[in-house]
N, C-alpha and C positions, 0 to 999 in steps of 0.2 A: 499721118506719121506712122512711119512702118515701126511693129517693136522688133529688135533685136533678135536674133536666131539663136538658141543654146544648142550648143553641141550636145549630145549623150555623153561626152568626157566631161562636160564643164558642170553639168548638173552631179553626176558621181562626185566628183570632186569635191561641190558645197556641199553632199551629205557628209563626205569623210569629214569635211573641217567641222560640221555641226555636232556628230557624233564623237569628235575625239572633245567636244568644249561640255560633255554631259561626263560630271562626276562621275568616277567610279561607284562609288556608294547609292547612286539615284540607278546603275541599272543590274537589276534582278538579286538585289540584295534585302533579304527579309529585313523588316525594320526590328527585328525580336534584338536583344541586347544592347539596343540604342535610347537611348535615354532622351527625352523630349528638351527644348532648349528652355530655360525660363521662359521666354517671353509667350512660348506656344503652351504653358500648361493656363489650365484656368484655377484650378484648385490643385493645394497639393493632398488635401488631407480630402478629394472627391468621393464621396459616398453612391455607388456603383448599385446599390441594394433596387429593386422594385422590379414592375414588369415590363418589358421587350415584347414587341414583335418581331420575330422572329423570323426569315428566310435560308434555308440554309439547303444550297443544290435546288432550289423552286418549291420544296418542302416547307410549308408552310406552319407558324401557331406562334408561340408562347416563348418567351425563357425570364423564369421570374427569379430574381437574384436573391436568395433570401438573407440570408448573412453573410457576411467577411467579418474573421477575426482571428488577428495574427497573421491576416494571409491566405487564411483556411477559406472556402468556400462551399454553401451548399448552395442549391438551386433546385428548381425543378423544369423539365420540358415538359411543354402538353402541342403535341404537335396534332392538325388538326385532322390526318387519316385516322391518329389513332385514340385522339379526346380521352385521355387517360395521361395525368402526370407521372414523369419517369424520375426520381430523383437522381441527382449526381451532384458530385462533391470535385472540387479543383482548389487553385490557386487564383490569386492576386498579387501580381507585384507592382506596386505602388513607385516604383522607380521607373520603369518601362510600360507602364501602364498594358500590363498584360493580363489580359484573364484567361487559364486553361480550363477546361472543364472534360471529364471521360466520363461518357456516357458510354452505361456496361449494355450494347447492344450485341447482335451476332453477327459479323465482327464487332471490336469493342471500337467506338469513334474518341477521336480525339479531340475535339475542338480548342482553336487557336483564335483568340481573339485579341485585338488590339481597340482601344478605347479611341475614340474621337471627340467631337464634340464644337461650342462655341463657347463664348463666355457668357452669356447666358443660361449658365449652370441651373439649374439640372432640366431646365428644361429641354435641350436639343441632345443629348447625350445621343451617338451613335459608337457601336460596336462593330468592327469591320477584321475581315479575315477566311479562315478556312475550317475543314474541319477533315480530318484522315479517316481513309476507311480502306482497305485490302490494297495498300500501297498509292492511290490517289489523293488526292487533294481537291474538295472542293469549295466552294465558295461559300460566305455564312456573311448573312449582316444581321446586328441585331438592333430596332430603335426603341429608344425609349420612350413609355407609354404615359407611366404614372408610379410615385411610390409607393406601394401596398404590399 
């Protein structure tokens, strides 16, 4: 059985129909101000606190959450070129499950983080996102280790 020939129009064609059926919102819109649906949260009152492993641009260590309250955050990085913790202090928004955190380096970074996870709370907690530096953006995940 011979298959079928597809023209180069006809293939064009099913990507235009495939790409116009992809939500505006699913392409190249940061998920920041969107709000998770019930069904995708697992806790709402999630306690974020403990230590990460940390990758952030292939940069390797630590990001250990030490408190949130009010929203307030401190932490520490111990990344491992430079095995020495860096303090820094952010946010939490508990709505958009957002963690900011600035880290005062030279440039100063920004990291943007969004919470992930399973319902198997706390044990799979992942952090997924970026972090800014002299106008780029690059990649940061953070997992969860242990609460301490």
């Amino acid at each position: 059985m011979r298959r079928p020939r597809r023209s180069g129009r006809t293939v064009v064609a099913l990507l235009a129909v495939l790409a116009a059926a992809v939500p505006a919102t699913a392409v190249g819109v940061s998920p920041a101000g969107h709000t998770r649906p019930a069904s995708a949260q697992v806790r709402d009152d999630v306690d974020i606190t403990g230590l990460y492993r940390l990758n952030a641009n292939g940069s390797t260590g630590t990001l250990h959450i030490l408190s949130v309250t009010q929203g307030q955050v401190t932490a520490d990085f111990r990344y491992d070129v430079i095995n020495s913790d860096e303090h820094v202090n952010g946010t939490w928004d508990a709505t958009t499950w957002t963690l900011t955190l600035v880290r005062p380096f030279n440039p100063t970074q920004v990291y943007t983080l969004w919470l992930g996870g399973s319902n198997t709370y706390p044990a799979h907690l992942v952090f997924g996102g970026y972090f800014t530096q002299g106008g780029g953006r690059f990649g940061t995940y953070a997992e969860y280790l242990w609460r301490g």
